[in-house]
TORMI-753660 format. One record per residue (C-alpha): x, y, z; residue number from 1. Coordinates in pm, 1 decimal, decimal comma. Layout:
// TORMI-753660
<xx: X yy: Y zz: Z n: NUM>
...
// end
This chain:
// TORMI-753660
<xx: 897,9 yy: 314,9 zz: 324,4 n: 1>
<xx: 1161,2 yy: 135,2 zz: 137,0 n: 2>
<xx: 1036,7 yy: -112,2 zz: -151,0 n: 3>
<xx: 1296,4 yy: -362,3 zz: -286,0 n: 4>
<xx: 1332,2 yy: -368,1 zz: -627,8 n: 5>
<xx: 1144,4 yy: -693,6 zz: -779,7 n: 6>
<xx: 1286,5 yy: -937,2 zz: -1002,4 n: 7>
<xx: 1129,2 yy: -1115,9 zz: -1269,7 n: 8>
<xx: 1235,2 yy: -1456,0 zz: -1447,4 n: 9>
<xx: 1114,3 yy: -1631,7 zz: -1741,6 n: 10>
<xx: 785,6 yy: -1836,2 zz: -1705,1 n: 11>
<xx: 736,4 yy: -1812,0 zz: -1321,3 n: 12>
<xx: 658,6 yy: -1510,4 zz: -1062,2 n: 13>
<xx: 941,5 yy: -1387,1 zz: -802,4 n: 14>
<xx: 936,8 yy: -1198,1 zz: -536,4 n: 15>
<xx: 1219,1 yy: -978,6 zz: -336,5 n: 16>
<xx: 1260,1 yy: -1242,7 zz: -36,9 n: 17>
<xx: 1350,6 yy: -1588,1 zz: 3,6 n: 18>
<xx: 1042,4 yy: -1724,4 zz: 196,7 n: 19>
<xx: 743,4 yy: -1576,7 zz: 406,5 n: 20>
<xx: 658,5 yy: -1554,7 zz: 784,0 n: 21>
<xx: 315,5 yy: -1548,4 zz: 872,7 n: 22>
<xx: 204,3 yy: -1455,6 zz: 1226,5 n: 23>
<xx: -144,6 yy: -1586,8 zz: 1276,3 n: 24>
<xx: -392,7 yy: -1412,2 zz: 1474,8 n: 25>
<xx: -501,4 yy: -1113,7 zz: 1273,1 n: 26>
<xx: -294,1 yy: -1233,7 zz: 976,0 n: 27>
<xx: -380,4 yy: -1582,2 zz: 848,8 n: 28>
<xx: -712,0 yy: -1617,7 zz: 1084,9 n: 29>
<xx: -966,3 yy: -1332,0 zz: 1182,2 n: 30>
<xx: -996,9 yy: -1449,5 zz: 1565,7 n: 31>
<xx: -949,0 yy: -1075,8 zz: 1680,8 n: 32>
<xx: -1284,1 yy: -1047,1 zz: 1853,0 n: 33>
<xx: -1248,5 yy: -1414,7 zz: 2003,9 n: 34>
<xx: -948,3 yy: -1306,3 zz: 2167,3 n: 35>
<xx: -1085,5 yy: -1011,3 zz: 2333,8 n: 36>
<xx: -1433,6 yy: -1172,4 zz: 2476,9 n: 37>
<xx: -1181,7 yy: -1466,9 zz: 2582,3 n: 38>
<xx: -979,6 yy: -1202,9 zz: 2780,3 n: 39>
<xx: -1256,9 yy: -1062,3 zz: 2868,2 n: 40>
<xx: -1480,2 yy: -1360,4 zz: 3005,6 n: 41>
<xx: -1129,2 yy: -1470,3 zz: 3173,5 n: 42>
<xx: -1038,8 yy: -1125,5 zz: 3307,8 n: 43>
<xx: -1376,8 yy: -1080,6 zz: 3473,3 n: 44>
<xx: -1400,1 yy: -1441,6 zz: 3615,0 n: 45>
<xx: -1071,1 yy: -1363,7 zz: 3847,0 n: 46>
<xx: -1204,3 yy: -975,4 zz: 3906,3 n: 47>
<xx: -1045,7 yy: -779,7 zz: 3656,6 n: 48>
<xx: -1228,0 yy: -592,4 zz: 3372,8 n: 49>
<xx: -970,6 yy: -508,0 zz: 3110,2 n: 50>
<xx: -1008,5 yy: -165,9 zz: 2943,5 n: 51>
<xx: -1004,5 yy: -164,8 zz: 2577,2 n: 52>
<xx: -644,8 yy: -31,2 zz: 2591,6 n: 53>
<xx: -570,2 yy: -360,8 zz: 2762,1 n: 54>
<xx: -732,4 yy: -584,2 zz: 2536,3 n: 55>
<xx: -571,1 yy: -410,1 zz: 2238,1 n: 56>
<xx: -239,4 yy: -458,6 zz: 2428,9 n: 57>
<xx: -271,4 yy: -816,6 zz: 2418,1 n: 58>
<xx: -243,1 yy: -847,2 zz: 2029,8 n: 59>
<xx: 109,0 yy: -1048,8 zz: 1986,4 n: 60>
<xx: 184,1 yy: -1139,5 zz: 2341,4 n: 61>
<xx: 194,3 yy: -1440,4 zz: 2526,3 n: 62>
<xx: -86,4 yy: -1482,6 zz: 2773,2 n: 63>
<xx: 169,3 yy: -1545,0 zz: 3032,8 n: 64>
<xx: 302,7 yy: -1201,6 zz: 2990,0 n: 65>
<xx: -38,7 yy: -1034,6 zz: 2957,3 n: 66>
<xx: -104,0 yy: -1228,5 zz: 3323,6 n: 67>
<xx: 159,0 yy: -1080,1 zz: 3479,5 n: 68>
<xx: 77,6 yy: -722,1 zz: 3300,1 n: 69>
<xx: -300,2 yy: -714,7 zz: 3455,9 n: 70>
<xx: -212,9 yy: -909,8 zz: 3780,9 n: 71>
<xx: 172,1 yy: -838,6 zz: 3865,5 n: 72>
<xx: 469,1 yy: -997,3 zz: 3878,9 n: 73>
<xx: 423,0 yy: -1161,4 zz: 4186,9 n: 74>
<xx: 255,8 yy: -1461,4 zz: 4070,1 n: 75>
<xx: 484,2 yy: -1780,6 zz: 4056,2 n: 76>
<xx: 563,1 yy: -2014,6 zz: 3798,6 n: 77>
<xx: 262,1 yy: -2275,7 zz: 3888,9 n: 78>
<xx: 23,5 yy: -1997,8 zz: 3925,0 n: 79>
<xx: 103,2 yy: -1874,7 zz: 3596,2 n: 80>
<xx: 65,3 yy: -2197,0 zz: 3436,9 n: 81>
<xx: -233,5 yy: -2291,8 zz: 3548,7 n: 82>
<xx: -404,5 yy: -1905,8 zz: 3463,5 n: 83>
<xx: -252,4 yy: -1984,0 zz: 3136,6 n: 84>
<xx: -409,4 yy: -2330,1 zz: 3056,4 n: 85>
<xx: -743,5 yy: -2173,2 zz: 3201,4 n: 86>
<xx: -731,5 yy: -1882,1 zz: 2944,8 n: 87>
<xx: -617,9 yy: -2092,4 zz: 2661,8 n: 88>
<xx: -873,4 yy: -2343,9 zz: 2695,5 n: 89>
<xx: -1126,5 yy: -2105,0 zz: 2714,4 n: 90>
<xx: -1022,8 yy: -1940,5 zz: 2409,5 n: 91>
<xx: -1004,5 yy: -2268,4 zz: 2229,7 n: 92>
<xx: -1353,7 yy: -2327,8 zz: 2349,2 n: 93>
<xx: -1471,2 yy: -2048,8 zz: 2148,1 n: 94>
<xx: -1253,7 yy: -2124,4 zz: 1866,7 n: 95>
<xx: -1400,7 yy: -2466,0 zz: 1821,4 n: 96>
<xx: -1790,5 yy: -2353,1 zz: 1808,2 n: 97>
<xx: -1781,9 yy: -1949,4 zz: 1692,4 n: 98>
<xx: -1735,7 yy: -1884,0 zz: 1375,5 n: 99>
<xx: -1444,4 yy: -1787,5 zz: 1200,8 n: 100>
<xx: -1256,1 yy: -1672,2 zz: 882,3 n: 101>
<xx: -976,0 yy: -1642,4 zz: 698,6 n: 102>
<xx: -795,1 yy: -1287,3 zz: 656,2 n: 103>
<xx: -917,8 yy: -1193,7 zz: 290,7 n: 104>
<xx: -712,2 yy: -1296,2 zz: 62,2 n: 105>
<xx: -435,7 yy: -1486,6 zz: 269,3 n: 106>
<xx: -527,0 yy: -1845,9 zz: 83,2 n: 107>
<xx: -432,4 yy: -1698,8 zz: -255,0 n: 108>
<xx: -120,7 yy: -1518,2 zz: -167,2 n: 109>
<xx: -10,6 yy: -1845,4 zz: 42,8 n: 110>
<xx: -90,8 yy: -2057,4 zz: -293,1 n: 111>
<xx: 98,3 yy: -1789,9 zz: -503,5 n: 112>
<xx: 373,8 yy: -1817,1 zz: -279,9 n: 113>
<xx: 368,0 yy: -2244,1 zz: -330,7 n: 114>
<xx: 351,6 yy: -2194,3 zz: -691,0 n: 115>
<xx: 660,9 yy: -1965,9 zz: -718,2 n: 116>
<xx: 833,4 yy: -2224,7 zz: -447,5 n: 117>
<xx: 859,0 yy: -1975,3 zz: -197,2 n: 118>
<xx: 852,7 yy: -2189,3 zz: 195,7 n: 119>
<xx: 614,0 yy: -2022,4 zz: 380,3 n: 120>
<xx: 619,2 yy: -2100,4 zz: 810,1 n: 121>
<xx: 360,4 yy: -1990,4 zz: 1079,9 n: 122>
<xx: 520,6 yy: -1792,2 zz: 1362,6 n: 123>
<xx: 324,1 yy: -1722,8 zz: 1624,7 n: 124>
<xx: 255,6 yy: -1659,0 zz: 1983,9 n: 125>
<xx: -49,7 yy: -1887,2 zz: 2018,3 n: 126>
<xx: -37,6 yy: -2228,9 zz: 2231,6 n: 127>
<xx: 8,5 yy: -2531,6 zz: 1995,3 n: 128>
<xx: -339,6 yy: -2614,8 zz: 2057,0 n: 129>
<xx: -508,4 yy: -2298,4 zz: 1948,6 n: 130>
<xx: -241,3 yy: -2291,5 zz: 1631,2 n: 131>
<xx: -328,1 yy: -2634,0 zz: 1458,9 n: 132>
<xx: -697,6 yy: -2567,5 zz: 1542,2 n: 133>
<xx: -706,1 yy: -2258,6 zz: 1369,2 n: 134>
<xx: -522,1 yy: -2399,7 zz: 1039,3 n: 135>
<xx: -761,2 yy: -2680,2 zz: 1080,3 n: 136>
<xx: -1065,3 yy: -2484,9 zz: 1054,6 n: 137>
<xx: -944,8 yy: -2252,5 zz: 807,6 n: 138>
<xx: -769,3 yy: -2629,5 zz: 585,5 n: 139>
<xx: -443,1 yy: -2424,4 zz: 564,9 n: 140>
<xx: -244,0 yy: -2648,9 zz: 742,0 n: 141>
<xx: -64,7 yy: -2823,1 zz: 457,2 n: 142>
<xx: 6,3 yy: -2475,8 zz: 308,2 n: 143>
<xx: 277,9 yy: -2387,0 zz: 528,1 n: 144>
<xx: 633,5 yy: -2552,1 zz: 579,3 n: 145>
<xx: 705,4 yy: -2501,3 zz: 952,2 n: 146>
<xx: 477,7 yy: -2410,4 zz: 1239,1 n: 147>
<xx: 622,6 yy: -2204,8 zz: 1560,8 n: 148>
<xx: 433,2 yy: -2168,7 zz: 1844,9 n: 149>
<xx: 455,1 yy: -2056,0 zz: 2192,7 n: 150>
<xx: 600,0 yy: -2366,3 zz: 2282,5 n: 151>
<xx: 887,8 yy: -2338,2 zz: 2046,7 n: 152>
<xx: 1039,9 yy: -2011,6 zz: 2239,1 n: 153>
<xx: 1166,6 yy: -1870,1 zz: 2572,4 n: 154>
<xx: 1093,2 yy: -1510,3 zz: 2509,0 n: 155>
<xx: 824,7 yy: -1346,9 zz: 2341,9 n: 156>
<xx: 747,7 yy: -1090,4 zz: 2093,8 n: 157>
<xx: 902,3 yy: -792,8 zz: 2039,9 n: 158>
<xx: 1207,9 yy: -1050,1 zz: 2087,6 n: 159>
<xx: 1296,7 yy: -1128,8 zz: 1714,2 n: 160>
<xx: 1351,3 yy: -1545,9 zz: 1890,7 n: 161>
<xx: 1018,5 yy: -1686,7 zz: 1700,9 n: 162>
<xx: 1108,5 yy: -1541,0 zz: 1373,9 n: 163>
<xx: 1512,2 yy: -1598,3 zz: 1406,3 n: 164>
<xx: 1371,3 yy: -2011,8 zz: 1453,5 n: 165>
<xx: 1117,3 yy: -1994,5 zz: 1158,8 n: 166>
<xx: 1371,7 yy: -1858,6 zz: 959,9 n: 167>
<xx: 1611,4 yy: -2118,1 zz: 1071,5 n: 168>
<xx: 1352,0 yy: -2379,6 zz: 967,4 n: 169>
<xx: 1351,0 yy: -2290,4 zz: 648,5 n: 170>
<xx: 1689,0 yy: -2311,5 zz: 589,4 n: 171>
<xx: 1673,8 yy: -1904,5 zz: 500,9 n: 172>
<xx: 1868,4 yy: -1645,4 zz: 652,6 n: 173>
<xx: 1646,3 yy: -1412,3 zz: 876,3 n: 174>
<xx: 1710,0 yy: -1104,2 zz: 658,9 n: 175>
<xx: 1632,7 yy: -1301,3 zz: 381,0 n: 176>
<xx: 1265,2 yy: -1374,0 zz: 471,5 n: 177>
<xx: 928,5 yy: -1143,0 zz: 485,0 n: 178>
<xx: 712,4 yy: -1135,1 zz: 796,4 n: 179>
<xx: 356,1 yy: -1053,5 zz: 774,6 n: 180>
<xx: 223,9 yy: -907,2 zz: 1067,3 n: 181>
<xx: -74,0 yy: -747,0 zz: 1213,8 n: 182>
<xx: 34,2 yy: -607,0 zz: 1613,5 n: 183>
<xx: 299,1 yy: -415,2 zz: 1719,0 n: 184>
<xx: 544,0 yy: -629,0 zz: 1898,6 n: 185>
<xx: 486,5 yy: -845,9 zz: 1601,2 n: 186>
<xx: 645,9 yy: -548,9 zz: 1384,8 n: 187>
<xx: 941,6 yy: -492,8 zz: 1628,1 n: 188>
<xx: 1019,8 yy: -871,6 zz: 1667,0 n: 189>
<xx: 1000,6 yy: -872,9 zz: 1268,1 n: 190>
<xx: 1266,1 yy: -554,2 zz: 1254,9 n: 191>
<xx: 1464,0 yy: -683,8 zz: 1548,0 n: 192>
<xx: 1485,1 yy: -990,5 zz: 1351,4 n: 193>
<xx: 1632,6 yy: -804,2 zz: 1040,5 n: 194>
<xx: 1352,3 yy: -909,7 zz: 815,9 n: 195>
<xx: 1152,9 yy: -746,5 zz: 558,8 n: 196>
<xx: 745,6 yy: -661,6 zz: 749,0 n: 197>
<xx: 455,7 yy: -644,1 zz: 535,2 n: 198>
<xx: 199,7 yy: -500,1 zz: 839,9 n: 199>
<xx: -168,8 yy: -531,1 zz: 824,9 n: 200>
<xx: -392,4 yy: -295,7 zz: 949,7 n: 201>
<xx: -615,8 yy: -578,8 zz: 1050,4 n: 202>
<xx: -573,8 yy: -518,7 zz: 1461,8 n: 203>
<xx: -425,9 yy: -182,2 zz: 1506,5 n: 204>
<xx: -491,8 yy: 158,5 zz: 1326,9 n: 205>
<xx: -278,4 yy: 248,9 zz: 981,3 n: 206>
<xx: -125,1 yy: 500,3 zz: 1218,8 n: 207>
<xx: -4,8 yy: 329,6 zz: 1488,8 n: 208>
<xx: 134,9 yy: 66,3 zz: 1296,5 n: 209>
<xx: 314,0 yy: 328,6 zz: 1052,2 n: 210>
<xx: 498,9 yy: 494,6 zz: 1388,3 n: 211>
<xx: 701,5 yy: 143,3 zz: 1368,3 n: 212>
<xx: 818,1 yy: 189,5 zz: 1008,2 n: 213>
<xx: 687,9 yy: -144,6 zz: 816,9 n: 214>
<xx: 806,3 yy: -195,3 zz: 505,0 n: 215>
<xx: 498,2 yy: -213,9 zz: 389,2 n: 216>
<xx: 126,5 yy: -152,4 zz: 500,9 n: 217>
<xx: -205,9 yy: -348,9 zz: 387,9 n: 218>
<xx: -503,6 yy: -335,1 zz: 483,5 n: 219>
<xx: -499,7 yy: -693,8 zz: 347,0 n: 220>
<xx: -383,4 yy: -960,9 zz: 129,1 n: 221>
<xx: -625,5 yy: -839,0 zz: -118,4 n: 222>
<xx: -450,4 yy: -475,8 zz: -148,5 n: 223>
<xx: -70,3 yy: -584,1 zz: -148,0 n: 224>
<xx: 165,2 yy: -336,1 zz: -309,4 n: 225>
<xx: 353,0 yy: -403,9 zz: -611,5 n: 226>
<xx: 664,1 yy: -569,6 zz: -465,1 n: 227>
<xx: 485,9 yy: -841,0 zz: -341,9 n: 228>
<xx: 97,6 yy: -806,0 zz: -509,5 n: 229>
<xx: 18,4 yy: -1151,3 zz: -626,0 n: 230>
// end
């Protein structure tokens, strides 16, 4: 993998990009298994019983494109919506009363990266509602500089569009920034963005992730490699 040279300056820390994109699920928050038994509960309740293949395929998609994955693409725009709003509330059902934790290590790399003055922005493929109520649980909210959400983009990952916008919110050149990611679309959308990817093995096996050439691998925030350690 390649591994930028990194800079040092007098009296503060730098790193070898410009600012930091942070997917969520998997990444910042550890809502892996509240995903699947949301998927799962929802999948059964409208007779499908998704494989483990197909749950694992839902890491960094829209549930609007996992819908029309397990029930075709015949369903129209109103249908969709309303299977979406089902699943979503459902999810954030669970996300309000289960508990839940941060990705080890994520709080002190975000407040590393406030204390060097690097912007930091969410970018993810949650609903809006799910997004603030998982930096509201977690009180990282205020760490971050911009927030994308589903709402914020026509096409989903592996489409580079969320990232291209956070970067653009920043005020920092796409190829400029690091993405942190945790799924495979995520990794692509991160490449296809031209962007640096730090992936974590949080969701998907060191070797599957690997096959789409991160930057870097993790296994978390707590095991960073020297480039970007904290």
């Amino acid at each position: 993998m390649h591994e930028p040279v990194q800079t040092s300056s007098l009296g503060s820390r730098s790193y070898p990009f410009s600012a930091v994109l942070f997917d969520l699920d998997g990444v910042i928050i550890d809502t892996t298994g509240l995903h699947y038994r949301a998927w799962e509960e929802f999948g059964r309740a409208h007779g499908h019983v998704p494989s483990q293949d197909e749950l694992l395929a839902t890491n960094g998609r829209r549930a609007g494109e996992v819908l029309r994955v397990w029930f075709g693409e015949g369903l129209s725009e109103g249908e969709a919506a309303s299977l979406v709003l089902e699943r979503e509330t459902l999810f954030n059902r669970l996300l309000a009363t289960e508990p839940v934790s941060e990705v080890p290590g994520v709080r002190e790399f975000l407040e590393a990266l406030r204390r060097a003055g690097v912007p930091r922005a969410v970018a993810t493929s949650a609903v809006p509602m799910n997004a603030e109520l998982s930096l509201s649980r977690l009180g990282l909210g205020e760490l971050f500089d911009a927030r994308l959400t589903a709402a914020d983009v026509v096409r989903g990952k592996p489409d580079p569009e969320v990232y291209l916008k956070a970067a653009s919110a920043l005020g920092v050149a796409p190829t400029a920034c690091l993405v942190v990611e945790d799924a495979v679309l995520g990794v692509r959308a991160a490449r296809a963005a031209g962007a640096r990817c730090l992936a974590l093995t949080t969701t998907f096996p060191r070797d599957v992730l690997l096959q789409e050439a991160p930057h870097w691998l993790a296994e978390d925030f707590r095991t960073l490699p020297v480039p970007i350690a904290l």
